[in-house]
VOBA-1610 file (N, C-alpha, C; in pm, whole numbers, padded with zeros to 5 digits, always signed):
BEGIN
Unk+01588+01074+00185Unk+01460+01075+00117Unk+01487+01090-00033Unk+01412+01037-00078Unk+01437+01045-00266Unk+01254+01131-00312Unk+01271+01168-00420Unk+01204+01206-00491Unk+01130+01054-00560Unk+00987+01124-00543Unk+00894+00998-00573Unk+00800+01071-00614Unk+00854+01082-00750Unk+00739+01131-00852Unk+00595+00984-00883Unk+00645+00929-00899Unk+00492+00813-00916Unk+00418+00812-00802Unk+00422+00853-00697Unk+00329+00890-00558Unk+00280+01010-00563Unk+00341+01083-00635Unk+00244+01229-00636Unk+00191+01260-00775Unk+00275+01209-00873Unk+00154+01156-00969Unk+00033+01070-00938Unk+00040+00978-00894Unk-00044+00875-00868Unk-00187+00942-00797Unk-00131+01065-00681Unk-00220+01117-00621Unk-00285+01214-00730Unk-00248+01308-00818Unk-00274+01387-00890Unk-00406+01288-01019Unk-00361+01190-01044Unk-00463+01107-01133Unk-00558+01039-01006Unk-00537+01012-00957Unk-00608+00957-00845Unk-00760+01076-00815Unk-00712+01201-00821Unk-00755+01330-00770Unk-00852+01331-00875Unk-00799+01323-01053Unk-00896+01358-01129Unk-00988+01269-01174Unk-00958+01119-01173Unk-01041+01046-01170Unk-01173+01013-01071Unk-01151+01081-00935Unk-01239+01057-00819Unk-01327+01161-00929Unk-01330+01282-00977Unk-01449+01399-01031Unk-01506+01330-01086Unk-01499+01212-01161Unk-01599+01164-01266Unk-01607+01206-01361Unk-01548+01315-01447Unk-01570+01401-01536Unk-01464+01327-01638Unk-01388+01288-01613Unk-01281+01223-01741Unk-01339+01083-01774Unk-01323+01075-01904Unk-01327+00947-01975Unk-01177+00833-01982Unk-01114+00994-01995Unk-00953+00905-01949Unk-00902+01012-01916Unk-00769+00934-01817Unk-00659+00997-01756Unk-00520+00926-01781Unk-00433+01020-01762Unk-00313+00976-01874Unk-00207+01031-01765Unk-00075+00923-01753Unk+00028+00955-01684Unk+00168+01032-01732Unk+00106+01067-01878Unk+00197+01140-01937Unk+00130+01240-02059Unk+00243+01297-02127Unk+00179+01381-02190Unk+00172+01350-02319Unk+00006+01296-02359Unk+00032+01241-02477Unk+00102+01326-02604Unk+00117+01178-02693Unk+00196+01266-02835Unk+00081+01246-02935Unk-00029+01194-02942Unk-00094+01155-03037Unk-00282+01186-02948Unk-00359+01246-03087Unk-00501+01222-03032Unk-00479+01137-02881Unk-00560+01243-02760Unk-00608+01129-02709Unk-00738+01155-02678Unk-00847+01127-02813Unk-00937+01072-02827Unk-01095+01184-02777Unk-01183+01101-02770Unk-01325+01219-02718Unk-01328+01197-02622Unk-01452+01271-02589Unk-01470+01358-02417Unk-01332+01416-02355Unk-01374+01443-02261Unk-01281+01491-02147Unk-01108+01393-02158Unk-01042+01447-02140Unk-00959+01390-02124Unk-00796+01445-02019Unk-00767+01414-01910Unk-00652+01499-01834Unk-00553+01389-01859Unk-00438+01460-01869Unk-00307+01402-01854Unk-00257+01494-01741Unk-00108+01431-01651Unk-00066+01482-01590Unk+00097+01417-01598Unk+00190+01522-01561Unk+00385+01538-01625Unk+00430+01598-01532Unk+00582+01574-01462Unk+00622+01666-01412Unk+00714+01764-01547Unk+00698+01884-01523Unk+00771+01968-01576Unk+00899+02071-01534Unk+00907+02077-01375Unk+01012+02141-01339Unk+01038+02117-01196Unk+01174+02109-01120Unk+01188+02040-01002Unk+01289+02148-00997Unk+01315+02159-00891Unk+01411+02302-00806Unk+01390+02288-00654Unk+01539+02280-00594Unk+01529+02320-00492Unk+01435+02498-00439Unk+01404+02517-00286Unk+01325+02626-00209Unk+01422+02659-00151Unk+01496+02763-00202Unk+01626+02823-00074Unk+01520+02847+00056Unk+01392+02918+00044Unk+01321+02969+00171Unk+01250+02890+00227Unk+01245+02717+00170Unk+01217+02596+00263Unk+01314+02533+00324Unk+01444+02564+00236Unk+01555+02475+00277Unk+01647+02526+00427Unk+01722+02419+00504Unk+01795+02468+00570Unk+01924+02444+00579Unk+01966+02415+00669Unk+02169+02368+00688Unk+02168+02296+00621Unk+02096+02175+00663Unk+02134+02014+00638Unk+02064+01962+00542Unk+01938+02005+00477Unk+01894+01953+00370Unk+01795+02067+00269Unk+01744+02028+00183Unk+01723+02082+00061Unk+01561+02056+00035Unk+01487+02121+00083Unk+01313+02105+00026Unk+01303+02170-00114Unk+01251+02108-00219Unk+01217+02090-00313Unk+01058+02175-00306Unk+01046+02216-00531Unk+00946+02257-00563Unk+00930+02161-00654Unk+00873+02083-00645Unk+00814+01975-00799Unk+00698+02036-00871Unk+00684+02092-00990Unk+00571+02085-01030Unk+00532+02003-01142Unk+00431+01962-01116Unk+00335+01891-01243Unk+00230+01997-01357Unk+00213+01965-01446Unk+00186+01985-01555Unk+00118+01880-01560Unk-00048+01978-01559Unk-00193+01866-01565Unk-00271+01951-01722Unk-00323+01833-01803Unk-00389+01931-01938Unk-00492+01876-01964Unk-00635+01965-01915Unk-00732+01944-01951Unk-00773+01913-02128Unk-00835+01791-02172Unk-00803+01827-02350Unk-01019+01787-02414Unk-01049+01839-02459Unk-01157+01839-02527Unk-01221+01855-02708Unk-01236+01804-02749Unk-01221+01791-02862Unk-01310+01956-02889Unk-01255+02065-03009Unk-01302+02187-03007Unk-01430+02195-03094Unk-01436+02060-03199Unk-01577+02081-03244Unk-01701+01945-03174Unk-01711+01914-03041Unk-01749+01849-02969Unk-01894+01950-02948Unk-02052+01859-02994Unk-02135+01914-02936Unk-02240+01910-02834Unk-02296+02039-02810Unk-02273+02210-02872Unk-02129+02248-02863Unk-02100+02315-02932Unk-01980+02376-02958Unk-01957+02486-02827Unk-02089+02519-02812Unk-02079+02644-02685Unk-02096+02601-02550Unk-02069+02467-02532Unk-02016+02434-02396Unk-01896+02369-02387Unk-01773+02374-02446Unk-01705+02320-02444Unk-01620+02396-02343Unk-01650+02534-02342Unk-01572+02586-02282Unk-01644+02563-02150Unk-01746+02567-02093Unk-01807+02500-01987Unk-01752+02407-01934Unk-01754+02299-02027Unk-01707+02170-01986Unk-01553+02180-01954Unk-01421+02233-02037Unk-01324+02258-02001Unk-01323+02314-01832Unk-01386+02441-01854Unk-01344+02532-01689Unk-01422+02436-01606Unk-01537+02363-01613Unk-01586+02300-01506Unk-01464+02185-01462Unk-01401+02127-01520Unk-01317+02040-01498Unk-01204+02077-01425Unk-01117+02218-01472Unk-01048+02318-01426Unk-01105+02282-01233Unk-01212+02382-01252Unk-01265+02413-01091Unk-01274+02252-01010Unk-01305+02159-01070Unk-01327+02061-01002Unk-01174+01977-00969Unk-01100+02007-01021Unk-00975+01997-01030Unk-00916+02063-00894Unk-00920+02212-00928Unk-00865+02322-00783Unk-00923+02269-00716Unk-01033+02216-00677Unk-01116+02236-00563Unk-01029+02071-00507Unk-01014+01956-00564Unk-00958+01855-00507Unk-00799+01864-00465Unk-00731+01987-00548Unk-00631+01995-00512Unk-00602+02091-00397Unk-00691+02181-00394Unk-00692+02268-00216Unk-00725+02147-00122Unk-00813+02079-00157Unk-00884+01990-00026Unk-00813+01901-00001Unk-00687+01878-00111Unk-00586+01778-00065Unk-00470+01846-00005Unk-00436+01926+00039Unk-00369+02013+00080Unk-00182+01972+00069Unk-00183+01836+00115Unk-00053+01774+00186Unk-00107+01658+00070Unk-00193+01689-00064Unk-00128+01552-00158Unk-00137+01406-00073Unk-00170+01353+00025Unk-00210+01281+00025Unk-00103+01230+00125Unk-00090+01287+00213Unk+00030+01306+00284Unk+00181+01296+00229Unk+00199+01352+00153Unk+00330+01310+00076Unk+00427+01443+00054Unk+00353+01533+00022Unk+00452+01695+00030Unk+00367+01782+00220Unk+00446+01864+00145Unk+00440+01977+00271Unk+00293+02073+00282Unk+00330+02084+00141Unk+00182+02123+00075Unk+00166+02154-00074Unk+00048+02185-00153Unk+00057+02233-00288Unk+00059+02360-00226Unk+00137+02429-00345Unk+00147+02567-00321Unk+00043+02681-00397Unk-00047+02699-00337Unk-00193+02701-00402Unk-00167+02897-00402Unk-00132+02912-00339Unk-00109+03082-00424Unk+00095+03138-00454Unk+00113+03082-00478Unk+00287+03110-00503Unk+00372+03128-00404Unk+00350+03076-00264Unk+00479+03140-00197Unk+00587+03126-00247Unk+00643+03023-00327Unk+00778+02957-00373Unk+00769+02931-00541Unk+00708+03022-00632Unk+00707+03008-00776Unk+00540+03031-00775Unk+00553+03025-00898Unk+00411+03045-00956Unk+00308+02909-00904Unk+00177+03015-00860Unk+00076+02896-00764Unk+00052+02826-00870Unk-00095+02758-00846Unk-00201+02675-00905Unk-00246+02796-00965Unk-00278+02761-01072Unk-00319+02796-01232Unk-00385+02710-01340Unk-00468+02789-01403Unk-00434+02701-01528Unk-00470+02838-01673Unk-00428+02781-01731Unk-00446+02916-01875Unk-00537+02827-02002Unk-00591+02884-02057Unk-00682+02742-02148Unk-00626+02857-02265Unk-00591+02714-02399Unk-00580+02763-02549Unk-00639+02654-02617Unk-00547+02610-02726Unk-00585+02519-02844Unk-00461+02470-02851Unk-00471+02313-02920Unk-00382+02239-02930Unk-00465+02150-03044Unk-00348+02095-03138Unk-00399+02039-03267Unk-00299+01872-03246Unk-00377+01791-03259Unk-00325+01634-03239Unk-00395+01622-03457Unk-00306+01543-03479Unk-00338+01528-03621Unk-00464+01654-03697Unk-00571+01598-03781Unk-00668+01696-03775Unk-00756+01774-03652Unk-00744+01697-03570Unk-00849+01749-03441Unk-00802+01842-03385Unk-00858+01984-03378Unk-00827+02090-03276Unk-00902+02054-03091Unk-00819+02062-03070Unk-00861+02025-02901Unk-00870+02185-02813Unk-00950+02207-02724Unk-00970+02310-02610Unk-00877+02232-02516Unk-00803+02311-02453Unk-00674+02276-02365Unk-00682+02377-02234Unk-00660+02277-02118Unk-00662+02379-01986Unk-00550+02334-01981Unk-00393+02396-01946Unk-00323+02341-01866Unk-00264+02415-01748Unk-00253+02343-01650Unk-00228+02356-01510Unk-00102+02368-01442Unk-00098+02448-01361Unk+00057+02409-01315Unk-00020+02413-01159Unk+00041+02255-01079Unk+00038+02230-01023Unk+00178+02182-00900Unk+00195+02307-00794Unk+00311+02321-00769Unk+00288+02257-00626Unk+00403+02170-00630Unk+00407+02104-00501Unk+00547+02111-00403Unk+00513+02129-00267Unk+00668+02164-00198Unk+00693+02050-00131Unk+00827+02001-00098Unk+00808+01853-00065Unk+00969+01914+00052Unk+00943+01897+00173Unk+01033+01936+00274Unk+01158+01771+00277Unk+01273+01868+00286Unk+01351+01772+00321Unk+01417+01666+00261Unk+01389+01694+00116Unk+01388+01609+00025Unk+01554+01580+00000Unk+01683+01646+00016Unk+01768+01642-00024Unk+01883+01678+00135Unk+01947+01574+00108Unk+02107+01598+00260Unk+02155+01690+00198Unk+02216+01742+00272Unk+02356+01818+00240Unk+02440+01803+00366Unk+02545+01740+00250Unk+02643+01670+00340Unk+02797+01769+00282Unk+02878+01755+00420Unk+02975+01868+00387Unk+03139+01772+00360
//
C-alpha cells in the first residue's frame, strides 16, 4: 500500500466544499492573498508511523492535514467575522466526524487524540500583503492502517 495523499486530500476539499460556505477552496497552502469571503485551504503537515496501530509486519500511519479557515479581518460587519470563521470551523467538524473512515480510505480521523493531538482548530491572524485575515487552522488527524511492510 502507498500513501495517497491526493485521495484524502481530495476527500478533505470535497468535505468543505459540500458546506457551501466557501467561495474557494485551495489544495495547498496559499503564499499570496487568497482573496474575499470565506476561504479554506487544506496541506499535509506531518506523517508518522502509530507504534499502537502498528504490528509485526506492517506500519499504520498518522497523516495529518492542515486545513485554514481565512476571512478577510475588516470584512463587513466586522462583528461577525468571527461568527462566520467558527461557523465554518463547526461545519467543518461536523463533516469530518460524519465522515468517520474519510471516505473509506483511512481507519479513521482521529477525532479526540488516541494517537497525537485530535481535531482542533485554534483561530488567530494572518497578514497576506496589506490584508489582515481571521484564520482558523485545523489539524486534521487521520490514521491509515497498514500502510507500510516490514520486511526482515
Amino acid at each position: 500500500m502507498s500513501l495517497d495523499l491526493g485521495s484524502y486530500r481530495d476527500v478533505a476539499i470535497s468535505h468543505a466544499m459540500a458546506t457551501g460556505l466557501f467561495g474557494n477552496v485551495l489544495d495547498h497552502e496559499p503564499v499570496s492573498a487568497p482573496g474575499s469571503g470565506l476561504t479554506y485551504a487544506v496541506w499535509v503537515s506531518d506523517i508518522a508511523p502509530v507504534p499502537a496501530a502498528s504490528g509485526l509486519d506492517s506500519l499504520s500511519a498518522r497523516l495529518e492535514l492542515t486545513g485554514r479557515v481565512f476571512l478577510s479581518a475588516d470584512t463587513e460587519p466586522q462583528g461577525a467575522v468571527d461568527t462566520s470563521v467558527t461557523d465554518a470551523v463547526s461545519a467543518l467538524f461536523a463533516a469530518y466526524a460524519g465522515d468517520f473512515e474519510f471516505g473509506g480510505n483511512v481507519r479513521n480521523v482521529d477525532l479526540l487524540g488516541m494517537h497525537g493531538a485530535g481535531l482542533r482548530a485554534r483561530l488567530g491572524f494572518t497578514r497576506f500583503d496589506s490584508t489582515t485575515y481571521r484564520v482558523a487552522t485545523l489539524t486534521v488527524p487521520l490514521i491509515i492502517n497498514d500502510l507500510w511492510e516490514e520486511v526482515a
